[in-house]
C-alpha positions as CSV (number, residue, x, y, z in Angstrom):
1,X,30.9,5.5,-45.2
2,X,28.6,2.5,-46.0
3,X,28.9,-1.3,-46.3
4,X,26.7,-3.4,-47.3
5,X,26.8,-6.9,-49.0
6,X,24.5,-7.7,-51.6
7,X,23.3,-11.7,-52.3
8,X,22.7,-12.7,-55.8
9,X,21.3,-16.3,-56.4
10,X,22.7,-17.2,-59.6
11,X,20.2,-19.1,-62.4
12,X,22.5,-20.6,-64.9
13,X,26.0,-22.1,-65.2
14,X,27.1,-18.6,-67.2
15,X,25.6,-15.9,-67.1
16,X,25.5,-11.5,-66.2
17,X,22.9,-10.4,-63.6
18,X,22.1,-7.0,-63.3
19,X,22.9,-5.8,-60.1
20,X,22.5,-1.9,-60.6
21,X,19.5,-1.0,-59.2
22,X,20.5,-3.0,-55.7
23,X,24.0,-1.2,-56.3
24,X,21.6,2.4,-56.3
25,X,19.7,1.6,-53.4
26,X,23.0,0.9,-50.9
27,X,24.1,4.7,-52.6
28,X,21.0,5.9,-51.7
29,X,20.8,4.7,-47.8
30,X,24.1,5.7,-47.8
31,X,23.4,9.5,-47.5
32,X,26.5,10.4,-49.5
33,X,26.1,12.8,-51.9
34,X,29.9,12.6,-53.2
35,X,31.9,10.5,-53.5
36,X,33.0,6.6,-54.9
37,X,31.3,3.2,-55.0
38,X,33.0,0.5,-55.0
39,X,31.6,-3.0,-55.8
40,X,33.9,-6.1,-55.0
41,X,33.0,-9.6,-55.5
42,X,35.2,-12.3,-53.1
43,X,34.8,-15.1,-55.6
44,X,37.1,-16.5,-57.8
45,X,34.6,-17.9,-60.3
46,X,32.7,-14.8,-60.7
47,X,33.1,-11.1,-61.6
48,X,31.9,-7.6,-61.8
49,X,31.6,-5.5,-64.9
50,X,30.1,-2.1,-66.1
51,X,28.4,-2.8,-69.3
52,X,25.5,-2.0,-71.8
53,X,22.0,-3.2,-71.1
54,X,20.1,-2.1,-73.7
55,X,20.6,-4.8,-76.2
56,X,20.9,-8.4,-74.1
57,X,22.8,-9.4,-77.4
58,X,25.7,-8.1,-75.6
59,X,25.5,-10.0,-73.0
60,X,25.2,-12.7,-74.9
61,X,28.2,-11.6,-77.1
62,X,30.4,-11.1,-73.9
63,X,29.4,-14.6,-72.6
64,X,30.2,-16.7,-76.3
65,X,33.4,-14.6,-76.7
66,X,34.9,-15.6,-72.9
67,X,33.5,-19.4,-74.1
68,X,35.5,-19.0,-76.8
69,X,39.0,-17.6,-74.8
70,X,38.2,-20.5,-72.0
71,X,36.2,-23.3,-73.3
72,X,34.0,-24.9,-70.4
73,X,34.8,-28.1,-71.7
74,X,38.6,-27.5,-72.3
75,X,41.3,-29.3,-71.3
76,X,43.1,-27.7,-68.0
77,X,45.3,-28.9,-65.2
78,X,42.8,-28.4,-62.2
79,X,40.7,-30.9,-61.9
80,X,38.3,-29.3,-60.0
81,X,36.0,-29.1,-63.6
82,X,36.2,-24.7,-63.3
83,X,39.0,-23.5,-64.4
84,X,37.3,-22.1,-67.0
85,X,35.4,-20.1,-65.0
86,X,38.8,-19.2,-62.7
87,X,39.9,-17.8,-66.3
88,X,37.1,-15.8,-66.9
89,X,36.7,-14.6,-63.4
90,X,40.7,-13.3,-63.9
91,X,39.6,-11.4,-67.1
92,X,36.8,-9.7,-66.3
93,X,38.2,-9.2,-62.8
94,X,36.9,-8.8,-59.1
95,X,35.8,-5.0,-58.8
96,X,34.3,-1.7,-60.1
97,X,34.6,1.7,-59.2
98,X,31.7,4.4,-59.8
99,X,31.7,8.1,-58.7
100,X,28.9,9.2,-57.2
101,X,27.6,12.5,-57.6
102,X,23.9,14.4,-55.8
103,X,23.8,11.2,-53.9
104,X,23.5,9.1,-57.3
105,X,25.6,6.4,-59.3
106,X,27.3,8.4,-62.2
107,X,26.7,5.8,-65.0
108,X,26.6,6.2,-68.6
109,X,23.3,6.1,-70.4
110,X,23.5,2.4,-71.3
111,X,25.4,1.5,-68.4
112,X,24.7,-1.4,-65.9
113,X,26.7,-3.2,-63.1
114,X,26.8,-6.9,-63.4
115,X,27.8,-9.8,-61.4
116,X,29.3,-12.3,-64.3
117,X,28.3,-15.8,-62.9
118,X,31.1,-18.4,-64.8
119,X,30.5,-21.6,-62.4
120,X,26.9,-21.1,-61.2
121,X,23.9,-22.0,-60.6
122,X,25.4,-20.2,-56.9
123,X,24.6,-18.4,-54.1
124,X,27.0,-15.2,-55.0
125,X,27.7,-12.4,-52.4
126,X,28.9,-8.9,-53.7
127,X,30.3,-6.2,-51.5
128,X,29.3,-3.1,-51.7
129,X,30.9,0.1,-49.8
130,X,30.3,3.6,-50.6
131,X,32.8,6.5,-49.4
132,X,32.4,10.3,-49.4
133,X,34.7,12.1,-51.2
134,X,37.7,13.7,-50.3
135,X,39.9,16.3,-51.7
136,X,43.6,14.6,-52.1
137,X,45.9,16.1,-49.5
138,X,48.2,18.8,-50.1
139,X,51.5,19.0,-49.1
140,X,50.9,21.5,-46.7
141,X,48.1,19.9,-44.7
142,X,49.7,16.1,-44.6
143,X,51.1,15.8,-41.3
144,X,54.5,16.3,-40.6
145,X,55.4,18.3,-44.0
146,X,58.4,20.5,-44.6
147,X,58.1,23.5,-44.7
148,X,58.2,25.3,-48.0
């Protein structure tokens, strides 16, 4: 098992940074050849997402459509002047989960991780922890089973 935090300074109030190829290289110290990656971000004004990253359109596109759900300048009850990005943050959500298979992120062909930034310019920290993969026990081989 690895763990590893990743820090992503943040340039603009909204926005999606690409975070794959610092994703790859915790998989590839890791050593594991199977098994799950799991990316978590402990902020609640930011998010992770897999997403296309071919076409920045659709960044764009995911950004104006979450403006449009939770206006930045909307009226809310915090007054903290974020709960837009508290909103978004929920949406999107805090987490990601990719297999990984001959030591490598299984990813689509358009595919990229992203850190969604909703109250930046930040200092963001995402965590990173790679396990090996495990077949799920059976009922004979989980401690303590009945016999059958």
């Amino acid at each position: 098992m690895a763990f590893k935090t990743i820090t992503v300074k943040t340039e603009n109030a909204q926005q999606l940074v690409d975070i794959t190829q610092q994703v790859r290289l915790v998989v590839r110290e890791s050593g594991i050849i199977s098994g799950v990656c799991r990316v978590f971000i402990p902020h609640t004004t930011a998010a992770v997402t897999i997403n296309e990253n071919a076409d920045p359109n659709v960044r764009r596109d995911i950004l104006n459509r979450l403006e449009q759900v939770a206006p930045s300048d909307g009226t809310y009850l915090h007054t903290e002047g974020n709960s837009h990005a508290h909103i978004k943050s929920s949406l999107v959500g805090s987490s990601v989960v990719v297999f990984v298979e001959a030591g490598r992120l299984v990813l689509g062909t358009w595919q990229s991780i992203f850190l969604c930034e909703f109250d930046g310019p930040r200092t963001r920290n995402v965590m990173v922890r790679v396990s090996a993969g495990m077949l799920p026990p059976t009922i004979s081989t989980m401690p303590n089973s009945p016999s059958v």
